[in-house]
mmCIF file of the N, C-alpha and C atoms, coordinates in Angstrom:
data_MODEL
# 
_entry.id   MODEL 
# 
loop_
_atom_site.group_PDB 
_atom_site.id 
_atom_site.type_symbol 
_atom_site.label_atom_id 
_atom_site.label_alt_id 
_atom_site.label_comp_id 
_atom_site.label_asym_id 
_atom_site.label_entity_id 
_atom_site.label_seq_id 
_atom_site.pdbx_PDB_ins_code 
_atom_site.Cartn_x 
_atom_site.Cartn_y 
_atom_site.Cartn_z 
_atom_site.occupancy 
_atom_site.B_iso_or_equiv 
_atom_site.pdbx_formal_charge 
_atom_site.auth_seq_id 
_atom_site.auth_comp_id 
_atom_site.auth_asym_id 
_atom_site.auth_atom_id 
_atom_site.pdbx_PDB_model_num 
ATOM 1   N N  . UNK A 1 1  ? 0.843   -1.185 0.000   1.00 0.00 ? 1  UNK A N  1 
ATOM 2   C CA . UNK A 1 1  ? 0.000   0.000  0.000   1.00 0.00 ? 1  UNK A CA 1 
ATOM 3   C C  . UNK A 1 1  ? 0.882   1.241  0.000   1.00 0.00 ? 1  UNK A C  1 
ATOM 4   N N  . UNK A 1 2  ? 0.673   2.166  -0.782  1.00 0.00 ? 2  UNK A N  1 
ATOM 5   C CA . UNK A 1 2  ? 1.557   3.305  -0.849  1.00 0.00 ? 2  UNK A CA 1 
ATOM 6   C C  . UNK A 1 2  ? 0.496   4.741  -0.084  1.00 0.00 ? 2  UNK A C  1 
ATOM 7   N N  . UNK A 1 3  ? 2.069   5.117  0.570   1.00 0.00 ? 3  UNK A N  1 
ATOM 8   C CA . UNK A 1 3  ? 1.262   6.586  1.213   1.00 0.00 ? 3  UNK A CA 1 
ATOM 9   C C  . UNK A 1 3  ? 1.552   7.372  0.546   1.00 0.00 ? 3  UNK A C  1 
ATOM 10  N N  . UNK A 1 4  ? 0.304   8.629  1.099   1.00 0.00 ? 4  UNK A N  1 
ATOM 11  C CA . UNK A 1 4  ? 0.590   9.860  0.299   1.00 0.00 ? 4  UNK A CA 1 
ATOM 12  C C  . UNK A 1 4  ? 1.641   11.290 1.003   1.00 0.00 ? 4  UNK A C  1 
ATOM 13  N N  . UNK A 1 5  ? 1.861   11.899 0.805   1.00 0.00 ? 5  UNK A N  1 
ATOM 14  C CA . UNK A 1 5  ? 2.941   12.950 1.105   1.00 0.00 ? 5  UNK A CA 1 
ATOM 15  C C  . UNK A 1 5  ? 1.870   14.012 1.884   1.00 0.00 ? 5  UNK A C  1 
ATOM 16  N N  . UNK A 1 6  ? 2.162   14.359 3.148   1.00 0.00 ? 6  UNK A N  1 
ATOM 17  C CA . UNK A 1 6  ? 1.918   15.682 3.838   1.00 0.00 ? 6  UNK A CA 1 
ATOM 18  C C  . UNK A 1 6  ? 1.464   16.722 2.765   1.00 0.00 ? 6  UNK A C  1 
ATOM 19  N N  . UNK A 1 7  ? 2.102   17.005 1.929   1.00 0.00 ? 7  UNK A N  1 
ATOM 20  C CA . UNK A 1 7  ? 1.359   17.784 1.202   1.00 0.00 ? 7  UNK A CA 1 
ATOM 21  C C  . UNK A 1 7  ? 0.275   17.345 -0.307  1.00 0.00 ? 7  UNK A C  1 
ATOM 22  N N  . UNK A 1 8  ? 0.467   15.969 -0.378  1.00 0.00 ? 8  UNK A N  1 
ATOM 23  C CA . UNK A 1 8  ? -1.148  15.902 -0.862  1.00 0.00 ? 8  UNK A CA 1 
ATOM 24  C C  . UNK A 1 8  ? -2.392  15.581 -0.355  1.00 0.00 ? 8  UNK A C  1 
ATOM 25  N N  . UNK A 1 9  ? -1.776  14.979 0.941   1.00 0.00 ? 9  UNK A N  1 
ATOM 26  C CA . UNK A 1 9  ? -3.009  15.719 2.170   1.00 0.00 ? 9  UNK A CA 1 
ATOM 27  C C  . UNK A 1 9  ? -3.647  16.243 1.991   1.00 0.00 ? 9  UNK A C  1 
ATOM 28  N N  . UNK A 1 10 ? -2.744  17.861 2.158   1.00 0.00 ? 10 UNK A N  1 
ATOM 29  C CA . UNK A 1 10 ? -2.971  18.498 2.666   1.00 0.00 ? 10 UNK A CA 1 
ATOM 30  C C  . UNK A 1 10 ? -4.095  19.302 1.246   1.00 0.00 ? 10 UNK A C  1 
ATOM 31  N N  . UNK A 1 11 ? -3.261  18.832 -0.102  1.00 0.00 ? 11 UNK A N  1 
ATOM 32  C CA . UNK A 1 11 ? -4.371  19.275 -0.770  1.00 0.00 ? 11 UNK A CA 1 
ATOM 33  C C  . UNK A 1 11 ? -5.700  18.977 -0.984  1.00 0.00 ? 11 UNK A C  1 
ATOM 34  N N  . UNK A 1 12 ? -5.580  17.177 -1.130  1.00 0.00 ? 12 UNK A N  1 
ATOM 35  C CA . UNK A 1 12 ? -7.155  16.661 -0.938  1.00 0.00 ? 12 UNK A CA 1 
ATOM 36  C C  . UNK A 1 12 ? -7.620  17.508 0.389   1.00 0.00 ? 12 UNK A C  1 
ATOM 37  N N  . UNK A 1 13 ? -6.941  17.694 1.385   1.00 0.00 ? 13 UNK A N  1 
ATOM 38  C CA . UNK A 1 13 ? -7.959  18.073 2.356   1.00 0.00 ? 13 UNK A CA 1 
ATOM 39  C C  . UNK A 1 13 ? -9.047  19.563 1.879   1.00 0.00 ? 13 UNK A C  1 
ATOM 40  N N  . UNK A 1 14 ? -7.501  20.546 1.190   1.00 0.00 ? 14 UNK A N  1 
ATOM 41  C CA . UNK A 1 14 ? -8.270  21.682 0.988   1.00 0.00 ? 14 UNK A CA 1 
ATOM 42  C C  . UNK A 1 14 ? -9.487  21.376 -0.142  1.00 0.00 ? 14 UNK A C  1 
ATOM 43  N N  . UNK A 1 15 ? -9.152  20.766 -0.932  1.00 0.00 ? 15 UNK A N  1 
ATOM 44  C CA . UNK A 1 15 ? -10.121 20.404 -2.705  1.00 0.00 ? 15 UNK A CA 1 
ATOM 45  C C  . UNK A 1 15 ? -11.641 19.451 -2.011  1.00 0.00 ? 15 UNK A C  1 
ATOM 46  N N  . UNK A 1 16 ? -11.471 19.339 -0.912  1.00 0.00 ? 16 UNK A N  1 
ATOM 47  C CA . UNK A 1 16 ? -12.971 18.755 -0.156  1.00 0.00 ? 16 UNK A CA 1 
ATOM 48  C C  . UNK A 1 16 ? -13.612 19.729 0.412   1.00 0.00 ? 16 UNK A C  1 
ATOM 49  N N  . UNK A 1 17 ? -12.707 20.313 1.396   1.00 0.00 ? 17 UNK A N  1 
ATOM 50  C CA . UNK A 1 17 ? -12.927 21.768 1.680   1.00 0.00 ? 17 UNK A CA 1 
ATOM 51  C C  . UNK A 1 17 ? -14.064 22.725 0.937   1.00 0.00 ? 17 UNK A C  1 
ATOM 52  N N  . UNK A 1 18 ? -13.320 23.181 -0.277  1.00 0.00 ? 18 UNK A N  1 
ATOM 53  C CA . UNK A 1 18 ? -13.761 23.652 -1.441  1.00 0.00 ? 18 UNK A CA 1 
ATOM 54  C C  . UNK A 1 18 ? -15.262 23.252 -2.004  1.00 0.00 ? 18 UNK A C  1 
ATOM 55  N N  . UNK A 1 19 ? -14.827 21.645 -2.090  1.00 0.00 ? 19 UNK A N  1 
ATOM 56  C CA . UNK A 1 19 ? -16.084 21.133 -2.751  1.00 0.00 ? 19 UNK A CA 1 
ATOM 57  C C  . UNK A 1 19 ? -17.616 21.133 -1.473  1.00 0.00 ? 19 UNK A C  1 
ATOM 58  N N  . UNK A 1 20 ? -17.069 21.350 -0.399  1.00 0.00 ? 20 UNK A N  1 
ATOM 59  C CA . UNK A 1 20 ? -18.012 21.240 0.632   1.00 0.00 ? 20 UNK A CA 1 
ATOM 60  C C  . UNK A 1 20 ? -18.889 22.782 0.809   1.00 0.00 ? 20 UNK A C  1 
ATOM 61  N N  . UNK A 1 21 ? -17.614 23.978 0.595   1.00 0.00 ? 21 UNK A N  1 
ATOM 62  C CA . UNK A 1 21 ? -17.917 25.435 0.573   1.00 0.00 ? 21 UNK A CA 1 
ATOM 63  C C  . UNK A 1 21 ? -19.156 25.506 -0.726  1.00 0.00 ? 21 UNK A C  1 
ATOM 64  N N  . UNK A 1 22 ? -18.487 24.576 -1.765  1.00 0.00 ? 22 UNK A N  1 
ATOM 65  C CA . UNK A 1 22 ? -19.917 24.971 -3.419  1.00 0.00 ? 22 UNK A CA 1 
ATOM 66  C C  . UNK A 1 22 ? -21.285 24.604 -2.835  1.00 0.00 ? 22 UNK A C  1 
ATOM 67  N N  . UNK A 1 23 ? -20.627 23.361 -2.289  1.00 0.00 ? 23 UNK A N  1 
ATOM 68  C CA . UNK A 1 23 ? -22.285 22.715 -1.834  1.00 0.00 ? 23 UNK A CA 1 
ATOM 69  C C  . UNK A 1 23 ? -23.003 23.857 -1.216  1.00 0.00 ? 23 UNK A C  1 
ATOM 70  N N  . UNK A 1 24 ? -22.248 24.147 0.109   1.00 0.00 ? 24 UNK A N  1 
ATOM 71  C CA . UNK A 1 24 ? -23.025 25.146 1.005   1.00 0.00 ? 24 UNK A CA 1 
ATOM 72  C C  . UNK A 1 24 ? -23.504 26.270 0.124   1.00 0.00 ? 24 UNK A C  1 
ATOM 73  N N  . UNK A 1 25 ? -23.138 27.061 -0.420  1.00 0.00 ? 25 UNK A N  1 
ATOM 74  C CA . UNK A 1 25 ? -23.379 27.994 -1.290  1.00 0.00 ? 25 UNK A CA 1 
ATOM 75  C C  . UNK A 1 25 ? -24.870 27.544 -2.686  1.00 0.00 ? 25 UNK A C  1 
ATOM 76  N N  . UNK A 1 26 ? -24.594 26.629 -3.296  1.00 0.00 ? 26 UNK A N  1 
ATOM 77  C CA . UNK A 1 26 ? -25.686 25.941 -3.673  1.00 0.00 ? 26 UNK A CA 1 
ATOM 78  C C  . UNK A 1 26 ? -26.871 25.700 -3.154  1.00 0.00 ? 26 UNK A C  1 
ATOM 79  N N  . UNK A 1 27 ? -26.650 25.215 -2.272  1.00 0.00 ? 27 UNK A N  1 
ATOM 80  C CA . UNK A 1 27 ? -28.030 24.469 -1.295  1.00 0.00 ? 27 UNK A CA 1 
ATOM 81  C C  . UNK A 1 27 ? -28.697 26.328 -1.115  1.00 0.00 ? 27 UNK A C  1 
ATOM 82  N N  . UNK A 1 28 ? -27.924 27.330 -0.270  1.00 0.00 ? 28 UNK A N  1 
ATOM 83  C CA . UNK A 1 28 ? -28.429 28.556 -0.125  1.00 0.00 ? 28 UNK A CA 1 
ATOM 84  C C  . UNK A 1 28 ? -29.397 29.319 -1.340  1.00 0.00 ? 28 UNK A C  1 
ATOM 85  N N  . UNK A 1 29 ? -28.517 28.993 -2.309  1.00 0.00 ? 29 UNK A N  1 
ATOM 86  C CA . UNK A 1 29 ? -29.186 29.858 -3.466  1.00 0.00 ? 29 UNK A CA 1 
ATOM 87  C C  . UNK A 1 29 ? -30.193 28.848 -3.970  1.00 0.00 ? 29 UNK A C  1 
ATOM 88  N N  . UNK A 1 30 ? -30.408 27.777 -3.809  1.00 0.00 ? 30 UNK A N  1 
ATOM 89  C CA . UNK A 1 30 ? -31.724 26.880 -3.984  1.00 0.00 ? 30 UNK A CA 1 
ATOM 90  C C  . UNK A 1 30 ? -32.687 27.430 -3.020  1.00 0.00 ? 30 UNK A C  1 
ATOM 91  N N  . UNK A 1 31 ? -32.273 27.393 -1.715  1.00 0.00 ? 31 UNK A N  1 
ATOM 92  C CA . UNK A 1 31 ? -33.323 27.790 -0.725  1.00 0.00 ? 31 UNK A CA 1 
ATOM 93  C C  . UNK A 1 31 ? -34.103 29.045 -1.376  1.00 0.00 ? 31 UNK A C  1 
ATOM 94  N N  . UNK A 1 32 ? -33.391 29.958 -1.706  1.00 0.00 ? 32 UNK A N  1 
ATOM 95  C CA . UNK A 1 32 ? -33.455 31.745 -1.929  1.00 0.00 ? 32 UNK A CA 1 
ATOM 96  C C  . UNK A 1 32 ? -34.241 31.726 -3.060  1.00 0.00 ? 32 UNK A C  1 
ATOM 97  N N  . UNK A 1 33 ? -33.918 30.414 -4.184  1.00 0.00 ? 33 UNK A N  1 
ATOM 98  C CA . UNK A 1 33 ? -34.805 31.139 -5.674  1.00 0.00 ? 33 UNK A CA 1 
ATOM 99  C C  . UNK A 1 33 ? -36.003 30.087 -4.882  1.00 0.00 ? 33 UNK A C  1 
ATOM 100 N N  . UNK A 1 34 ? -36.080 29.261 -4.295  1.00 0.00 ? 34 UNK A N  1 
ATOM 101 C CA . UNK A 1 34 ? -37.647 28.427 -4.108  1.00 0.00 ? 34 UNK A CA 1 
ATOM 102 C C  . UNK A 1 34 ? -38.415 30.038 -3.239  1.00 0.00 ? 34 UNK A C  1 
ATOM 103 N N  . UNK A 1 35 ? -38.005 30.716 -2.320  1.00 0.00 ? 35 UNK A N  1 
ATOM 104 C CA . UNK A 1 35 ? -38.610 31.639 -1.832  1.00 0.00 ? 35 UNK A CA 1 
ATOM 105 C C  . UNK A 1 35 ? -38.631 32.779 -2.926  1.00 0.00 ? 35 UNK A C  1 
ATOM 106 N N  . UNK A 1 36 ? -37.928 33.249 -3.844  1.00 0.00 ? 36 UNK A N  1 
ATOM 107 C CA . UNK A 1 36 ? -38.464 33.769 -4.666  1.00 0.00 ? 36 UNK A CA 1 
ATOM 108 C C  . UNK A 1 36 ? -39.557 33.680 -5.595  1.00 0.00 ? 36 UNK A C  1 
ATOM 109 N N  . UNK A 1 37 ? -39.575 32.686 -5.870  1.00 0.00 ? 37 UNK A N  1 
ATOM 110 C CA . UNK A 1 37 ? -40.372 31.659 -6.637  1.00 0.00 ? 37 UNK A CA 1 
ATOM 111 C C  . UNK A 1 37 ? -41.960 31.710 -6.029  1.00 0.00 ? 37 UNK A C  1 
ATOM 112 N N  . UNK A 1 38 ? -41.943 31.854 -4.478  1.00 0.00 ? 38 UNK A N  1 
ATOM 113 C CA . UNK A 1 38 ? -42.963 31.835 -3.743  1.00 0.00 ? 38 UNK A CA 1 
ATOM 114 C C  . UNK A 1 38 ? -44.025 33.317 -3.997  1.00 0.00 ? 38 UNK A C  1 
ATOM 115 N N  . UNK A 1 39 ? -42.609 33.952 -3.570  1.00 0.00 ? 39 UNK A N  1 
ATOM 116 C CA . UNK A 1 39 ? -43.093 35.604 -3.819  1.00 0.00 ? 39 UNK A CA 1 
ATOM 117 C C  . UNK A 1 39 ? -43.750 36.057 -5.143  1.00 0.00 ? 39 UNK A C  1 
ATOM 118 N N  . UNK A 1 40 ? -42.963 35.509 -6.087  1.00 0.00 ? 40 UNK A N  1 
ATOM 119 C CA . UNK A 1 40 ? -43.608 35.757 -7.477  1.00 0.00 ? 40 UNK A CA 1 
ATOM 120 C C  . UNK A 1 40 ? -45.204 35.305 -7.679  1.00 0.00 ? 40 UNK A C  1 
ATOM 121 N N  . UNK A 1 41 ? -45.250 33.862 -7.136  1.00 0.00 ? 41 UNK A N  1 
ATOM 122 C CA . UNK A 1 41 ? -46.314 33.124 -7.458  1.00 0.00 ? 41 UNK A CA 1 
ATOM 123 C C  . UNK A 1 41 ? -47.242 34.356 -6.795  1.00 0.00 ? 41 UNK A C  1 
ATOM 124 N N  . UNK A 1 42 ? -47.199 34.529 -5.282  1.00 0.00 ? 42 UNK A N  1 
ATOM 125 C CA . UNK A 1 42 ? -48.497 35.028 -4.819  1.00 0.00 ? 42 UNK A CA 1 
ATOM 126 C C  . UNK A 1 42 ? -48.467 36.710 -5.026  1.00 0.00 ? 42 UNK A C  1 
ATOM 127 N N  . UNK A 1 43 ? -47.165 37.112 -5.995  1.00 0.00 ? 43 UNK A N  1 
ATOM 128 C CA . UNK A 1 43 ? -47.582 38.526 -6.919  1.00 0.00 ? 43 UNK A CA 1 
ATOM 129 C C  . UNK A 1 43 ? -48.414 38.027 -7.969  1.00 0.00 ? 43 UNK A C  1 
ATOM 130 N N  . UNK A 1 44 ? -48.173 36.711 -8.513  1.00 0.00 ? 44 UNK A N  1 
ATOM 131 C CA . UNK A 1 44 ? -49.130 36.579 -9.627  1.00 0.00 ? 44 UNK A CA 1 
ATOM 132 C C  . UNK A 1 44 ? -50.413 36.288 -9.360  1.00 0.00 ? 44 UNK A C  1 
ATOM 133 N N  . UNK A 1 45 ? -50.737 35.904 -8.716  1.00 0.00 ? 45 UNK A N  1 
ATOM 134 C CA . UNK A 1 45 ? -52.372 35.603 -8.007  1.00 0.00 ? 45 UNK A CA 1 
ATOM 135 C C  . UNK A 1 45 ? -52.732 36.322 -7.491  1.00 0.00 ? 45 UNK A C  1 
ATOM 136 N N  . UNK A 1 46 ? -52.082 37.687 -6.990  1.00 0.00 ? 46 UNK A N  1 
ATOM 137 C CA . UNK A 1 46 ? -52.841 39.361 -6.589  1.00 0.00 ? 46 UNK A CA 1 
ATOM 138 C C  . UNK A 1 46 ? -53.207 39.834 -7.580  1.00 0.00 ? 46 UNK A C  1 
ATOM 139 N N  . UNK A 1 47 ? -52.537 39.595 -8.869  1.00 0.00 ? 47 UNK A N  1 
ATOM 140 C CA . UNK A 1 47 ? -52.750 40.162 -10.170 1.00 0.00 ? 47 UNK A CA 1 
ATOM 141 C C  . UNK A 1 47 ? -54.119 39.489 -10.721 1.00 0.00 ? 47 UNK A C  1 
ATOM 142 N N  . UNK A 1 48 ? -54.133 38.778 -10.346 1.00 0.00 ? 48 UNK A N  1 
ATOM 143 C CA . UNK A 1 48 ? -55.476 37.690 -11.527 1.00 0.00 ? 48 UNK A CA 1 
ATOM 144 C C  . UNK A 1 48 ? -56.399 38.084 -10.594 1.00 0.00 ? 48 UNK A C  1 
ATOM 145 N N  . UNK A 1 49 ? -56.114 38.069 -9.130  1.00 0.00 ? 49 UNK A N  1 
ATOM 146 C CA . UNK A 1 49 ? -57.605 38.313 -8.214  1.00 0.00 ? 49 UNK A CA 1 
ATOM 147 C C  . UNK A 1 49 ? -57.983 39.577 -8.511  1.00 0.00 ? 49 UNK A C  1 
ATOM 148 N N  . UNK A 1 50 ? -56.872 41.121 -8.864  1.00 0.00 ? 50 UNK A N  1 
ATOM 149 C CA . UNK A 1 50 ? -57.384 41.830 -9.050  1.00 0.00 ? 50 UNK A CA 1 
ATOM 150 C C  . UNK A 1 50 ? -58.258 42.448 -10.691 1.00 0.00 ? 50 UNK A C  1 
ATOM 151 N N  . UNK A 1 51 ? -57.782 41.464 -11.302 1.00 0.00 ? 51 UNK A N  1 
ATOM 152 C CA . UNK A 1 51 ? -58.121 41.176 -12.596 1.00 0.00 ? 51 UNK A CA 1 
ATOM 153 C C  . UNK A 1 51 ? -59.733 40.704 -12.700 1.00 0.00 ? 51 UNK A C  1 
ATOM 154 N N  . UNK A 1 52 ? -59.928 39.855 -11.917 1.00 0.00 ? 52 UNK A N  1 
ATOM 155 C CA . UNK A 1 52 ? -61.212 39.298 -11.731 1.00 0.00 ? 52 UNK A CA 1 
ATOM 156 C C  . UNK A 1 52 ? -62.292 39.359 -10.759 1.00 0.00 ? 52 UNK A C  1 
ATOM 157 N N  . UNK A 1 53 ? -62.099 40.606 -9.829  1.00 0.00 ? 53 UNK A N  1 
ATOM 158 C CA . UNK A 1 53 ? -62.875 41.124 -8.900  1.00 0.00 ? 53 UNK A CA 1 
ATOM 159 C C  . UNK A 1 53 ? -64.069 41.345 -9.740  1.00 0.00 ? 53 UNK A C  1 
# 
């Protein structure tokens, strides 16, 4: 079995790091456009209710 060197460690460690920071950042801006998404919808259904009073 061969080891790896202190410093490719140390890079996988950072390049997980990284890949863990996109996720977090992702997941946020999913949260943010589904609540946008929300807001829009019930601007669009003020519009039609006031359309059809």
């Amino acid at each position: 079995m061969k080891t790896i060197t202190p410093r490719q460690a140390s890079k996988i460690v950072s390049l997980l790091e990284q890949a863990i920071a996109q996720r977090e950042v992702a997941e946020g801006a999913t949260y943010i456009n589904q609540q946008q998404a929300e807001v829009i919808k019930y601007q669009v259904l003020d519009i039609y209710s006031d359309i059809y009073k």
